[in-house]
MARPA-701204 format. One record per residue (C-alpha): residue number from 1; residue in three letters; z, y, x. Coordinates in nm, 3 decimals, decimal comma. Example, Ala and Ser with C-alpha at 12.3 -4.5 7.8 and 13.67 -1.06 7.14 Angstrom:
SITE; resi; resn; Z; Y; X
SITE; 1; ALA; 0,780; -0,450; 1,230
SITE; 2; SER; 0,714; -0,106; 1,367
# end
This chain:
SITE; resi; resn; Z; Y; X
SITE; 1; UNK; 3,850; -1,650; 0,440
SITE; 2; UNK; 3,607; -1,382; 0,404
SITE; 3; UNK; 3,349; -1,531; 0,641
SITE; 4; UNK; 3,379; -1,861; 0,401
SITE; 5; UNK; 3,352; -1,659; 0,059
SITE; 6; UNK; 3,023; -1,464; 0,174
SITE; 7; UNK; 2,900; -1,819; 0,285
SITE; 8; UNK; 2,980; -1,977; -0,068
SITE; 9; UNK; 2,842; -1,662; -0,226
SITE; 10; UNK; 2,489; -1,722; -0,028
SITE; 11; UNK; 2,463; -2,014; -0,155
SITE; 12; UNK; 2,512; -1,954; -0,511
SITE; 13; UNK; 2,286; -1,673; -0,526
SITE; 14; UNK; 2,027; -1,954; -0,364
SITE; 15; UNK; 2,068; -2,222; -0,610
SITE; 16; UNK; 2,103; -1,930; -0,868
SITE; 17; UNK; 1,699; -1,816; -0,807
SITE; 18; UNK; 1,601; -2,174; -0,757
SITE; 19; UNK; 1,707; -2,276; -1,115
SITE; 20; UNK; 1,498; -1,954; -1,185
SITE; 21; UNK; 1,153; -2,038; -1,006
SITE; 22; UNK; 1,007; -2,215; -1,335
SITE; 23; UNK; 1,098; -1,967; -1,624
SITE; 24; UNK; 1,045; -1,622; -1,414
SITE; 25; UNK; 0,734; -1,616; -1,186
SITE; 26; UNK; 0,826; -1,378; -0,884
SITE; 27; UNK; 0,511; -1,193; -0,745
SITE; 28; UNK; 0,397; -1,118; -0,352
SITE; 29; UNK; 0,164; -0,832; -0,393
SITE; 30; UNK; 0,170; -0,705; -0,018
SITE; 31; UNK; -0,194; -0,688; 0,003
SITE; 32; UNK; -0,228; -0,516; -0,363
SITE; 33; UNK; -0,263; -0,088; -0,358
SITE; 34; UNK; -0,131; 0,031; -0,646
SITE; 35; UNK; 0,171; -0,192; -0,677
SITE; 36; UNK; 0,504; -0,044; -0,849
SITE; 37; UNK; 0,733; -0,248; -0,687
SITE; 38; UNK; 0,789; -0,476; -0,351
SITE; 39; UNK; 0,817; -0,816; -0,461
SITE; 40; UNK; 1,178; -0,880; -0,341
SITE; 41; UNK; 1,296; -0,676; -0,618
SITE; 42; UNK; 1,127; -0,905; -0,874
SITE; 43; UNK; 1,339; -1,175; -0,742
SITE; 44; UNK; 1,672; -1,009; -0,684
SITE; 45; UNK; 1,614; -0,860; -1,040
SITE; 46; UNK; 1,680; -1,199; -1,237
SITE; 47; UNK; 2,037; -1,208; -1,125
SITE; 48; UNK; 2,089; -0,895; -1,388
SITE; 49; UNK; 2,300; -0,580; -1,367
SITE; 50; UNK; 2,654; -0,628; -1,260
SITE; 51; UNK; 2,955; -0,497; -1,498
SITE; 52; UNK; 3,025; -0,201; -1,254
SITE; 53; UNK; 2,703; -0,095; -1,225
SITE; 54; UNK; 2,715; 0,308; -1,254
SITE; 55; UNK; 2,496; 0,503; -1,481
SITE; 56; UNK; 2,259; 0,592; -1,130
SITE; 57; UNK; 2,273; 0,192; -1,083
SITE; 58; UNK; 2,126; 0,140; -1,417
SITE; 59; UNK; 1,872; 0,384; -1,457
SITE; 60; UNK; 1,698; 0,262; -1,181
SITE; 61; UNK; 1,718; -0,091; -1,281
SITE; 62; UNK; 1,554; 0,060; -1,580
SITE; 63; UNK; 1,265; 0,200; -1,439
SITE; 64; UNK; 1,196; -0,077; -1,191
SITE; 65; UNK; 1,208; -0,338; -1,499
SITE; 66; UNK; 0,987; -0,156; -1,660
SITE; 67; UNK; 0,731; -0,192; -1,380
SITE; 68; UNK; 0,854; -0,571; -1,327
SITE; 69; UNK; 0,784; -0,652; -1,750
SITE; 70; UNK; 0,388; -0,521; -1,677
SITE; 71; UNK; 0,330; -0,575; -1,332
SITE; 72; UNK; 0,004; -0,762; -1,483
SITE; 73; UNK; -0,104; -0,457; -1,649
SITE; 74; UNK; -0,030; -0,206; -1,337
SITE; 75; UNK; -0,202; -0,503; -1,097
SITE; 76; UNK; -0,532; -0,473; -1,339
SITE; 77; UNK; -0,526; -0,083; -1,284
SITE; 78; UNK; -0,490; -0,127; -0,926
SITE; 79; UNK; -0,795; -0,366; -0,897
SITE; 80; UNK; -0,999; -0,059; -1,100
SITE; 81; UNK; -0,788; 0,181; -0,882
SITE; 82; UNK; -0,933; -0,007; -0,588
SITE; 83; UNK; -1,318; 0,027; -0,738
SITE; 84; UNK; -1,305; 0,382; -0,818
SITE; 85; UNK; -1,198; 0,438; -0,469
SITE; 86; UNK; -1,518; 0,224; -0,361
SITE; 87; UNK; -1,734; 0,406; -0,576
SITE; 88; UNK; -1,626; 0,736; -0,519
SITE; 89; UNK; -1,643; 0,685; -0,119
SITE; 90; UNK; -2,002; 0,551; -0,137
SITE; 91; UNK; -2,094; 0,901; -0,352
SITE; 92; UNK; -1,957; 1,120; -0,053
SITE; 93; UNK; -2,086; 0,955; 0,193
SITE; 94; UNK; -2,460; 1,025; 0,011
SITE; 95; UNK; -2,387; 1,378; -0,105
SITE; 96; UNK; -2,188; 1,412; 0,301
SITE; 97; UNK; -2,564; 1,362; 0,454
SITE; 98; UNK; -2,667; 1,710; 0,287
SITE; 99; UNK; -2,373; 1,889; 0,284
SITE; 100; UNK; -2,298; 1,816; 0,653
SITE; 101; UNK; -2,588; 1,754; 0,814
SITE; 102; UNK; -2,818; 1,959; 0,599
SITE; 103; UNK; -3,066; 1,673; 0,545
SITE; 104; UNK; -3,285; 1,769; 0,245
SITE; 105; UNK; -3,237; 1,470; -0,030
SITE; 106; UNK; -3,429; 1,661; -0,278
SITE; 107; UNK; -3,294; 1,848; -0,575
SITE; 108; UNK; -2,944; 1,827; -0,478
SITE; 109; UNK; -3,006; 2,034; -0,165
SITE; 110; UNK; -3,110; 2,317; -0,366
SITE; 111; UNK; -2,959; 2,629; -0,332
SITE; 112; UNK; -2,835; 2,795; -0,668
SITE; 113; UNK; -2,970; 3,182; -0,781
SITE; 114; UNK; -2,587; 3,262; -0,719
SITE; 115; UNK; -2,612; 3,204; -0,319
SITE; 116; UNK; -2,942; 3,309; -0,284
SITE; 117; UNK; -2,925; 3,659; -0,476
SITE; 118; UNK; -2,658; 3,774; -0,322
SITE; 119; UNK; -2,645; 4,079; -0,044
SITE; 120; UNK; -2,554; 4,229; 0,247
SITE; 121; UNK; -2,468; 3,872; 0,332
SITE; 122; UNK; -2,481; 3,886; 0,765
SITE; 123; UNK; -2,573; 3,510; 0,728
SITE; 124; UNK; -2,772; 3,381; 0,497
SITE; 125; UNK; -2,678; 3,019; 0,272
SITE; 126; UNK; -2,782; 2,703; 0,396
SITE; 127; UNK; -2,811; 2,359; 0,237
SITE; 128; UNK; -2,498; 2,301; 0,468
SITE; 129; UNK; -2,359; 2,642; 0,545
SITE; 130; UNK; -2,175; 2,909; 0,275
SITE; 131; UNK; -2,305; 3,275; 0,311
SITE; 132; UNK; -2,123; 3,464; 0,519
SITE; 133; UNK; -2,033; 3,830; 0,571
SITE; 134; UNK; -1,932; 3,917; 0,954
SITE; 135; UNK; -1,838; 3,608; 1,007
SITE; 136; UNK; -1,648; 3,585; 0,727
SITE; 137; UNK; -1,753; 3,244; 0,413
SITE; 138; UNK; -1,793; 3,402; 0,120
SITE; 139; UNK; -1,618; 3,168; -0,172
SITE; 140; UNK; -1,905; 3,109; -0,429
SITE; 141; UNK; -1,783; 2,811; -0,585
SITE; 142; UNK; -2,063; 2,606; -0,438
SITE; 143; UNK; -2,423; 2,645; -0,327
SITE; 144; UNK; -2,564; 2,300; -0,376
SITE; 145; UNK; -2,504; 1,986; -0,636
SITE; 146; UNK; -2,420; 1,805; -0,293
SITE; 147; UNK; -2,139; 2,063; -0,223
SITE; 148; UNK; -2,044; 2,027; -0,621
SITE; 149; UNK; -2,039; 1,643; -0,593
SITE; 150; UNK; -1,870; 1,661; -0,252
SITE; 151; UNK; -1,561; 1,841; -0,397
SITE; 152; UNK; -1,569; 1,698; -0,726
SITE; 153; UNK; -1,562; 1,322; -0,546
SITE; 154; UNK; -1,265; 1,467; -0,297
SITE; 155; UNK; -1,044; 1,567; -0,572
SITE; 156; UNK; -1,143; 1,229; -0,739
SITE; 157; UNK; -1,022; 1,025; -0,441
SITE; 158; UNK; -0,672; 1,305; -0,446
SITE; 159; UNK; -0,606; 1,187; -0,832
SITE; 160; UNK; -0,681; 0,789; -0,755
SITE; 161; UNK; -0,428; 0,797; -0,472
SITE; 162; UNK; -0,189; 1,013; -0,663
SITE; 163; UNK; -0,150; 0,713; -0,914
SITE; 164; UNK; -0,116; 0,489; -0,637
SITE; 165; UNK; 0,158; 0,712; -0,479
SITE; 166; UNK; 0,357; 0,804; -0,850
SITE; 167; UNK; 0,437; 0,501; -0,976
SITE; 168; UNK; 0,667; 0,361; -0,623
SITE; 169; UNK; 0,844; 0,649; -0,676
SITE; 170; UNK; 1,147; 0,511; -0,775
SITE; 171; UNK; 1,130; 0,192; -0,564
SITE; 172; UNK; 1,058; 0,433; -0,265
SITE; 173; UNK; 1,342; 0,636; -0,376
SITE; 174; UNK; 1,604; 0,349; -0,425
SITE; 175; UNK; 1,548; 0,163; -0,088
SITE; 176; UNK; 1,647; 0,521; 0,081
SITE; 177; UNK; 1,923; 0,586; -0,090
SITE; 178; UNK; 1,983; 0,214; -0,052
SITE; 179; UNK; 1,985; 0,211; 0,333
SITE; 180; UNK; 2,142; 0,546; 0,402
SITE; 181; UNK; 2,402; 0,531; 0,127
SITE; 182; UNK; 2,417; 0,212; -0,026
SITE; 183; UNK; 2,491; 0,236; -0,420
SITE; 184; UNK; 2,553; 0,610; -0,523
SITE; 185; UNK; 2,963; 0,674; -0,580
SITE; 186; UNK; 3,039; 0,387; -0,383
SITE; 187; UNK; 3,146; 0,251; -0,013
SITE; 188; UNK; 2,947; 0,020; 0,021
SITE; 189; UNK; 2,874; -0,159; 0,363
SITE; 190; UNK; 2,567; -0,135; 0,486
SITE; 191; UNK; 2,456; -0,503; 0,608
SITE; 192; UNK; 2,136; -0,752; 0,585
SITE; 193; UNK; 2,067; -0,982; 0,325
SITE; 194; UNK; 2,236; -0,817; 0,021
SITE; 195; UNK; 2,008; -0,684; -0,255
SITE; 196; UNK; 2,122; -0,314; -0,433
SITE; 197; UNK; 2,486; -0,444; -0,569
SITE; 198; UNK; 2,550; -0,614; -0,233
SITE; 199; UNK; 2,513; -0,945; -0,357
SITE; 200; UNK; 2,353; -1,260; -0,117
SITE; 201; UNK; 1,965; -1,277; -0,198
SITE; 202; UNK; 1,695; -1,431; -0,012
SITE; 203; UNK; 1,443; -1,211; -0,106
SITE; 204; UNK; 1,232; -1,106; 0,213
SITE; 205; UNK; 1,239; -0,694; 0,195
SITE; 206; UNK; 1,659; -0,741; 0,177
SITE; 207; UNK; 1,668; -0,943; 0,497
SITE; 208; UNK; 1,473; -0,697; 0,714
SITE; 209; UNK; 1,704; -0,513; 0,944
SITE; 210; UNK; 1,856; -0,196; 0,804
SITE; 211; UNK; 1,717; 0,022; 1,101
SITE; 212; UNK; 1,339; -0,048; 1,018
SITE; 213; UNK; 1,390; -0,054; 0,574
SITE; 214; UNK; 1,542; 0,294; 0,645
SITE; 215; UNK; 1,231; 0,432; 0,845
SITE; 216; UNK; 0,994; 0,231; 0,628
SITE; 217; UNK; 1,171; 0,407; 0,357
SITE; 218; UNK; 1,195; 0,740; 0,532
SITE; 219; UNK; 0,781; 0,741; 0,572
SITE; 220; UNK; 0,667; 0,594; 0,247
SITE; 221; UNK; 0,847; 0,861; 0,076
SITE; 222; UNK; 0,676; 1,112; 0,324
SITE; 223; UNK; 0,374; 0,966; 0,232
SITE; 224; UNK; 0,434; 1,096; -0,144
SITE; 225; UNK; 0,583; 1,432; -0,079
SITE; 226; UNK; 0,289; 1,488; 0,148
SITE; 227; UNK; 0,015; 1,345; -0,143
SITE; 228; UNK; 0,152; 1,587; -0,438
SITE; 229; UNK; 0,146; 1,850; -0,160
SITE; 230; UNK; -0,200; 1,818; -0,089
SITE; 231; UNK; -0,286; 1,760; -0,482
SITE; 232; UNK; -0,150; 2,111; -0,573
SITE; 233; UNK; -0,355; 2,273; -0,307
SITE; 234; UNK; -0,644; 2,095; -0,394
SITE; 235; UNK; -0,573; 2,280; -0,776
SITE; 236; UNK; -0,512; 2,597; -0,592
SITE; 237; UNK; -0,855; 2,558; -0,411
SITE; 238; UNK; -1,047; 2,442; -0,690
SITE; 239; UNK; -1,435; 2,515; -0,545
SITE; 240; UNK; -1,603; 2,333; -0,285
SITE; 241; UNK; -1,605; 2,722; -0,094
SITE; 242; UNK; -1,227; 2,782; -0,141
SITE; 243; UNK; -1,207; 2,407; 0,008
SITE; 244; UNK; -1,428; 2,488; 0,312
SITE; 245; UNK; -1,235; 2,833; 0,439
SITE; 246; UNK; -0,881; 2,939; 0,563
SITE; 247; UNK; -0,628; 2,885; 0,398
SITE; 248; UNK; -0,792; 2,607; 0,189
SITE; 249; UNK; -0,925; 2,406; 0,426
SITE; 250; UNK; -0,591; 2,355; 0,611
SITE; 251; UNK; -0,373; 2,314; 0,304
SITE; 252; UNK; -0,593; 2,071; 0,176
SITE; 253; UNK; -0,654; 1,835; 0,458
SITE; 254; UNK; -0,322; 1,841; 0,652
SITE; 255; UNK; -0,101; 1,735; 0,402
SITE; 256; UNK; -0,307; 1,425; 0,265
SITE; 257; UNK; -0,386; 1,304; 0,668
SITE; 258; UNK; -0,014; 1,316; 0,670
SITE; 259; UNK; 0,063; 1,077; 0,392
SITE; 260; UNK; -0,200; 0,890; 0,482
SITE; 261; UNK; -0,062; 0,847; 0,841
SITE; 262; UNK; 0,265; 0,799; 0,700
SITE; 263; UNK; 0,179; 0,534; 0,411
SITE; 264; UNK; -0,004; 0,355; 0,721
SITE; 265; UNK; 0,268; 0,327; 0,979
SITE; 266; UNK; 0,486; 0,280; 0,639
SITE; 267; UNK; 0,300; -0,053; 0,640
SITE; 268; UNK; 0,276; -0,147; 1,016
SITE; 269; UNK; 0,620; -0,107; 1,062
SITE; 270; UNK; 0,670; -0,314; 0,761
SITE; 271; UNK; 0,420; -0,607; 0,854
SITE; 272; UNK; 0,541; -0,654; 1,187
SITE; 273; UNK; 0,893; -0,708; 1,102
SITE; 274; UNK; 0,842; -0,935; 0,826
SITE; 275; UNK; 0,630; -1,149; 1,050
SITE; 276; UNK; 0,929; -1,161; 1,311
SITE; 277; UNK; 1,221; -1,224; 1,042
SITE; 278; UNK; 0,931; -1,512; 0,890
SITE; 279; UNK; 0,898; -1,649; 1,290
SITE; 280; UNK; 1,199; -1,636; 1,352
SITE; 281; UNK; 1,337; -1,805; 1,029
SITE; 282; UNK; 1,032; -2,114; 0,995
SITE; 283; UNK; 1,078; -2,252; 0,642
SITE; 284; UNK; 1,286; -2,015; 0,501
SITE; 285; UNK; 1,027; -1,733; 0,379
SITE; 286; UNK; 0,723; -1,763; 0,228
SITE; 287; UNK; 0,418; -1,805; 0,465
SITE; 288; UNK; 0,176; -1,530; 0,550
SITE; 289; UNK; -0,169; -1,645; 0,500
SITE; 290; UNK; -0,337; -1,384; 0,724
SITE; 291; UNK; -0,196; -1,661; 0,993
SITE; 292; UNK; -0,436; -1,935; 0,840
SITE; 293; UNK; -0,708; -1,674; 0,854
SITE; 294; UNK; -0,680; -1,620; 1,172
SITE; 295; UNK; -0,589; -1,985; 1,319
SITE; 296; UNK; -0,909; -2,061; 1,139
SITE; 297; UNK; -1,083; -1,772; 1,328
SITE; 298; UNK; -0,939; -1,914; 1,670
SITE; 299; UNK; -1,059; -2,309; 1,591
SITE; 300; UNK; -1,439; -2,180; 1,556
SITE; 301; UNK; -1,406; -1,976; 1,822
SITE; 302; UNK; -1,285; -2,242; 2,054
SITE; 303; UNK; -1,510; -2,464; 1,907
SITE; 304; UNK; -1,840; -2,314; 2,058
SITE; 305; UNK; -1,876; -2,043; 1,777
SITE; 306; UNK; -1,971; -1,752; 2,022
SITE; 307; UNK; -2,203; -1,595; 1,774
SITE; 308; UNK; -2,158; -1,331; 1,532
SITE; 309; UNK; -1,863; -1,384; 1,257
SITE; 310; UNK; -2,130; -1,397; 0,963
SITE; 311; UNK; -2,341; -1,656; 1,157
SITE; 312; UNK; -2,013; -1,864; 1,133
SITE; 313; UNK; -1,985; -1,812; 0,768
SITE; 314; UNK; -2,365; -1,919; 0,704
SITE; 315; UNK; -2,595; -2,001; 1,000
SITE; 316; UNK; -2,587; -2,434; 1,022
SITE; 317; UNK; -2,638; -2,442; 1,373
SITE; 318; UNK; -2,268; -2,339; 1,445
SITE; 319; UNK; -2,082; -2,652; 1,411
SITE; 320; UNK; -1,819; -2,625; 1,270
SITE; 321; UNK; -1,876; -2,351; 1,072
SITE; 322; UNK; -1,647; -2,105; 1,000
SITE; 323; UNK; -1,623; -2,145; 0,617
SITE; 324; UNK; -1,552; -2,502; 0,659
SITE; 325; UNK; -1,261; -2,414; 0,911
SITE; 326; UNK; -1,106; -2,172; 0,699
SITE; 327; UNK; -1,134; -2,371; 0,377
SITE; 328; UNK; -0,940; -2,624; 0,595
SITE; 329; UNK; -0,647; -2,382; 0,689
SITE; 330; UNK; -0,642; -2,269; 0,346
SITE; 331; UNK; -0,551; -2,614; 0,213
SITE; 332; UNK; -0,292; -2,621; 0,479
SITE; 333; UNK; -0,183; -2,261; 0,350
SITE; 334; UNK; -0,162; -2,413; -0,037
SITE; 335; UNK; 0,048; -2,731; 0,108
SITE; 336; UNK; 0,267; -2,529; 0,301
SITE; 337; UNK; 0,310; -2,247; 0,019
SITE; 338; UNK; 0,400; -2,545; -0,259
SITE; 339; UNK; 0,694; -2,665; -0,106
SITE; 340; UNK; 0,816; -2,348; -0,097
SITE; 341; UNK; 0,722; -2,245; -0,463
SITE; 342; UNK; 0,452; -1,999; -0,370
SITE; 343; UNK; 0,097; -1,986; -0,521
SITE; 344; UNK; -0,235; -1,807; -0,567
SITE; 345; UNK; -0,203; -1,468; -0,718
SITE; 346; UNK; -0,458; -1,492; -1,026
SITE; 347; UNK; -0,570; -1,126; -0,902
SITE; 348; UNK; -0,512; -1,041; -0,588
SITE; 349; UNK; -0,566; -1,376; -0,417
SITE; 350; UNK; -0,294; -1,321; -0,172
SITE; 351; UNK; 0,085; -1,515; -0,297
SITE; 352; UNK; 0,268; -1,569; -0,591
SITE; 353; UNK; 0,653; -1,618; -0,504
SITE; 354; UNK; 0,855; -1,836; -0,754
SITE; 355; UNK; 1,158; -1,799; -0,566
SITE; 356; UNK; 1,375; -1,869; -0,236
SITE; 357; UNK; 1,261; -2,072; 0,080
SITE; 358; UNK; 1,431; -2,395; 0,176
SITE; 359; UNK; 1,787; -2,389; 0,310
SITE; 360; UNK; 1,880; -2,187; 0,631
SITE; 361; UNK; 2,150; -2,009; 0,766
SITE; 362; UNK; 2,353; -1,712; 0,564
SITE; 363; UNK; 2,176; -1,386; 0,800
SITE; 364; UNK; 1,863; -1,430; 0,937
SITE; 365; UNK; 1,791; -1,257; 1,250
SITE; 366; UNK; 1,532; -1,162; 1,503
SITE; 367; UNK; 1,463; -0,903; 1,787
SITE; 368; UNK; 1,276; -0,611; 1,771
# end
């Protein structure tokens, strides 16, 4: 009786999204930085919050809603989140040329009355050194406009990612209480393919296996804890010099090569397992279309393109080229996306999710 209820339940909750896919588009962002929310929670969201939901339960329903009502606005911030990043690593890697490898680029490498007047120094101030006393940097804010820009573009970078690592906060939160505890004040099993209120969904992130959601959950909210760690100290260490010596320079870097690290496997662990719950369950989940990159990438290859990858975008004699190959798999990447009401993303380029795949069995599975 109970296997045959949780059967009839699955398949309400799929022809419940499906009579949703035309009046609430459902997002795929997994290629977007800067995105509030995974897109399975925009499509287990339409189904509402249950009667019993607790007061926990609803705030964060909230909160993520709020993200869901202006994902377009928090998408456009990520795209100039994205550019800033761009910018700002193209200055340090100009001002990095004098400050590390003391290359004169002219007025920038000059050093400033403040590092040159000073005395009793043991070793003197370079374009790329601090003045030292036996041994010892002494912290004099900064030297050179390269060391000024240097810092100035490092704590720049710090406060981009630090908006790309507040606002998951809450999804990052939920999905760990989620797969350690299920819903807070109650006992709840813990099983696949239920969204927050245990309730059928075939949205992708529910369906992954409890064992990797709870260490994808585990590091992303590493990753966070680790950012805001290194944010303060880069407060605490304000100056390029307070960046460069102990304590600074350990407080600083350790704690953001951490989240980094952790955001990073965060996302491997993710990627691979959706791609073996998608393989495993053909026609159910929407397709990746890193797959039609890369079966494009394998058809020039086998078809004689042994040059460079840019020669295959735009050098005529490689026949086929690789442009025309790829435009080919992405028209097979549209077809196969329409029947299962996916599209372009307007911005990121990557999928637009209207709602469930075709039919398939109750619990996907798949070995890890």
């Amino acid at each position: 009786m109970a296997a045959t209820a949780t059967k009839q339940a699955a398949i309400a909750a799929k022809q419940s999204v499906k009579s949703l896919r035309q009046r609430v588009p459902l997002f795929q962002r997994r290629a977007l930085a800067g995105a509030p929310v995974n897109a399975s929670y925009e499509q287990v969201s339409v189904m509402g919050t249950p009667a019993d939901a607790n007061g926990l339960d609803r705030a964060r329903d909230s909160a993520l809603a709020f993200f869901v009502r202006f994902s377009a606005l928090f998408n456009a911030l990520a795209v100039f989140a994205v550019a800033a990043m761009v910018f700002f690593g193209v200055m340090i890697a100009v001002v990095m040329i004098g400050v590390l490898f003391g290359v004169d680029n002219g007025a920038w490498a000059q050093l400033s009355p403040a590092c040159t007047n000073l005395t009793n120094v043991t070793k003197p101030a370079t374009s790329s050194v601090l003045p030292e006393v036996n041994g010892v940097a002494i912290d004099v804010g900064h030297c050179t406009t390269n060391q000024f820009w240097f810092a100035s573009c490092i704590k720049a970078f710090n406060f981009i990612f630090s908006y790309i690592n507040f606002l998951p906060i809450v999804w990052r939160l939920s999905i760990l209480v989620n797969t350690t505890h299920g819903r807070p004040g109650k006992n709840d099993e813990l099983v696949d393919g239920v969204d927050f209120y245990n309730r059928p969904t075939e949205a992708l992130w529910f369906h992954l296996p409890r064992r990797k959601r709870k260490q994808i959950a585990f590091l992303l909210n590493l990753a966070w804890v680790f950012h805001f760690g290194a944010m303060a100290m880069h407060i605490t260490y304000w100056s390029y010099a307070a960046g460069q010596v102990l304590p600074g320079a350990v407080l600083q870097n350790v704690p953001f090569v951490l989240s980094v690290a952790s955001a990073i496997a965060a996302g491997v662990i993710q990627g691979n397992t959706e791609k073996a719950i998608i393989r495993a369950n053909p026609g159910r989940f929407p397709p990746d279309p890193m797959e039609y990159v890369k079966g494009a990438y394998r058809r020039w290859r086998a078809g004689g393109g042994k040059r460079s990858l840019l020669c295959g975008l735009w050098c005529a004699p490689c026949s086929p080229s690789f442009l025309a190959l790829l435009r080919e798999e992405m028209d097979s990447y549209k077809r196969d996306a329409a029947q299962q009401g996916v599209k372009k993303h307007a911005l990121s380029g990557v999928t637009v999710h209207n709602g469930s795949g075709s039919e398939g069995p109750a619990s996907p599975s798949a070995t890890f």
